[in-house]
C-alpha positions as CSV (number, residue, x, y, z in Angstrom):
1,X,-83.2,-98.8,-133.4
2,X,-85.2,-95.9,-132.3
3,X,-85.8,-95.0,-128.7
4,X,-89.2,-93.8,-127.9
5,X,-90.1,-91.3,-125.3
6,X,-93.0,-88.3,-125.2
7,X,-91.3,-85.5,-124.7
8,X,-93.0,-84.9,-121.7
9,X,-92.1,-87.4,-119.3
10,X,-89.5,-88.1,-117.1
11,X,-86.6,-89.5,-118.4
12,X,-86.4,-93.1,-117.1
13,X,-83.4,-94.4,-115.3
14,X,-81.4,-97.8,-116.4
15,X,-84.5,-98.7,-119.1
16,X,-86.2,-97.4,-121.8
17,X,-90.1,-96.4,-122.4
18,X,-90.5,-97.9,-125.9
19,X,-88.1,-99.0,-128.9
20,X,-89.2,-99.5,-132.5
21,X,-86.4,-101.8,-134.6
22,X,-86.1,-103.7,-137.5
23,X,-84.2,-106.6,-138.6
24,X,-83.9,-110.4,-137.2
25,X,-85.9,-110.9,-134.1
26,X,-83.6,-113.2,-131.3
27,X,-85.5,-114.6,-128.6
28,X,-83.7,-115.4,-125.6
29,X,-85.0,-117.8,-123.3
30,X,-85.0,-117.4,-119.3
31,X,-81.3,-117.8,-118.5
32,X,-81.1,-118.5,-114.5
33,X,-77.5,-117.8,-112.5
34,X,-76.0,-121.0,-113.4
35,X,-73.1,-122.1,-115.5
36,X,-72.8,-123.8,-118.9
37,X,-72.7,-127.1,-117.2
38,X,-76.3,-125.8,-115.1
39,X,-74.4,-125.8,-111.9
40,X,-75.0,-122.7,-109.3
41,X,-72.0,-121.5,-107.6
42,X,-73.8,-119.6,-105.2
43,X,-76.9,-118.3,-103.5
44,X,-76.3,-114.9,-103.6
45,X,-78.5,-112.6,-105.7
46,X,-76.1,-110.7,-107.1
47,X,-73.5,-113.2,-108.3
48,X,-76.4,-115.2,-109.4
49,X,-78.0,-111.8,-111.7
50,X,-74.0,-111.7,-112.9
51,X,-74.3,-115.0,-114.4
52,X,-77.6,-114.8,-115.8
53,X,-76.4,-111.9,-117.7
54,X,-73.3,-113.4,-118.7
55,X,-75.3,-116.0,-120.0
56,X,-77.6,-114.1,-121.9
57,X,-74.3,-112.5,-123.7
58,X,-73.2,-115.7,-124.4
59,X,-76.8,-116.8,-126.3
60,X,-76.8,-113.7,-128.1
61,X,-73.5,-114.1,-129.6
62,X,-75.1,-117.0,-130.9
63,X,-76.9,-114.9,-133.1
64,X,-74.0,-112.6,-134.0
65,X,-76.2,-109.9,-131.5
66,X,-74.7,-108.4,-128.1
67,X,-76.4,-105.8,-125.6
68,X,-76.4,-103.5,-127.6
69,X,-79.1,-105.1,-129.6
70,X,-81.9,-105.4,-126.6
71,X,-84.8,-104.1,-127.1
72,X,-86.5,-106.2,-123.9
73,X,-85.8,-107.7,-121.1
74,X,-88.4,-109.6,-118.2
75,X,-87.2,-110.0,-114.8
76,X,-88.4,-112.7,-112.2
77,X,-87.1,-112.2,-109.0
78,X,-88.0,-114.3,-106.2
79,X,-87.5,-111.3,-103.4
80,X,-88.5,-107.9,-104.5
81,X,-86.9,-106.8,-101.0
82,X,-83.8,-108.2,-101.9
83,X,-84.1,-106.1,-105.2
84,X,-84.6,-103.0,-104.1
85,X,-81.9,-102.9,-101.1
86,X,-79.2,-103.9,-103.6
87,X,-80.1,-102.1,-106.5
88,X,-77.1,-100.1,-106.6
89,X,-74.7,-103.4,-106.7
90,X,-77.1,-104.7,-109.1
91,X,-76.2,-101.4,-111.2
92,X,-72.9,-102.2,-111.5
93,X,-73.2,-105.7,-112.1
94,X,-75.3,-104.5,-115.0
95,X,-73.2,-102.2,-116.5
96,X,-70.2,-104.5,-116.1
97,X,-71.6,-107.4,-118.2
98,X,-74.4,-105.6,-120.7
99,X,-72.8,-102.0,-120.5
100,X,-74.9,-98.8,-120.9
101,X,-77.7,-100.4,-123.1
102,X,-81.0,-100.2,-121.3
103,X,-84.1,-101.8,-123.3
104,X,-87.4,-101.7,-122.2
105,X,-87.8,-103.9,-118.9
106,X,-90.2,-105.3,-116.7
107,X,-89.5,-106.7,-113.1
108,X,-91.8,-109.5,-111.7
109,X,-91.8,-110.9,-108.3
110,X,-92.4,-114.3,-108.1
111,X,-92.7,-117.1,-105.5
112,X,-91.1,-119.3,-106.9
113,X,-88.6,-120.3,-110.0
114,X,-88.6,-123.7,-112.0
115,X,-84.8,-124.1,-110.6
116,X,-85.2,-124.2,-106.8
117,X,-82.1,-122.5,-106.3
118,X,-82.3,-120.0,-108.6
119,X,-83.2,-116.1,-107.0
120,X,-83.4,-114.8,-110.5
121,X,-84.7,-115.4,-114.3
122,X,-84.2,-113.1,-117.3
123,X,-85.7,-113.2,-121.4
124,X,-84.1,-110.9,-123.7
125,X,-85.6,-110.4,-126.5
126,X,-83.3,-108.6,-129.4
127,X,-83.1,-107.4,-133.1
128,X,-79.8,-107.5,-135.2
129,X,-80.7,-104.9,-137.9
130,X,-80.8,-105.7,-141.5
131,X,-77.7,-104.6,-143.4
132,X,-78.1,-102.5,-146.1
C-alpha cells in the first residue's frame, strides 16, 4: 500500500489524500452502532461510532483483513454539529478500535438513516495484499 500525497500540501490529520494498493478488494457494507443481534444499546453518538467500528473489525476479519488494510471509509452522520463538537472523543474512540490507520475518508451529513435509531453509518472498503 502506498500513501499518496503532493509534496506540497498540508499534511492531513486522522485521513489520508490518496492510496494506491493491490491485492483482494473487501467491501464492507454500512455497519450502524448496533450489535451482532441488531440491537442498539444506546443513543449516544459516540458509543454508537464505537460499535460501528467494532463491527467493521469484526467483518474484516472475515476476510482475514484488519485496519490496517483500509484504504476507504464513507461516513453518514445524521448531525454534523454533533460531529464536530465531539471530534476529539470521537478521536479516541477511533484510535482505540481501528488504531493509527487513517484511509482516505469522506464524511456526509444526512437526514436521515435506513435504521431510525441509528446517528451513524460507515463502508470500508479494504485490500489484503497479494502474497508473494
Amino acid at each position: 500500500m502506498k500513501l499518496l500525497h503532493p509534496p506540497e500540501w498540508l499534511s492531513p490529520k486522522g485521513y489520508a489524500n490518496g492510496i494506491a494498493a493491490r491485492g483482494t478488494m473487501v467491501f464492507v457494507g454500512g455497519q450502524i452502532g448496533w450489535n451482532g443481534q441488531r440491537a442498539f444499546e444506546t443513543d449516544d453518538f459516540i458509543a454508537q461510532t464505537r460499535q460501528a467500528l467494532i463491527n467493521i473489525v469484526a467483518v474484516l476479519r472475515e476476510a482475514n483483513a484488519g485496519p490496517e488494510h483500509m484504504v476507504r471509509m464513507t461516513w453518514y452522520i445524521v448531525d454534523r454539529d454533533e460531529y464536530v463538537a465531539r471530534l476529539k472523543e470521537l478521536g479516541a474512540v477511533y484510535r482505540e478500535v481501528i488504531g493509527r490507520n487513517f484511509p482516505t475518508m469522506s464524511c456526509v451529513e444526512v437526514s436521515r438513516l435506513v435504521e431510525t435509531r441509528a446517528k451513524v453509518e460507515i463502508e470500508v472498503t479494504a485490500v489484503v495484499p497479494d502474497s508473494n
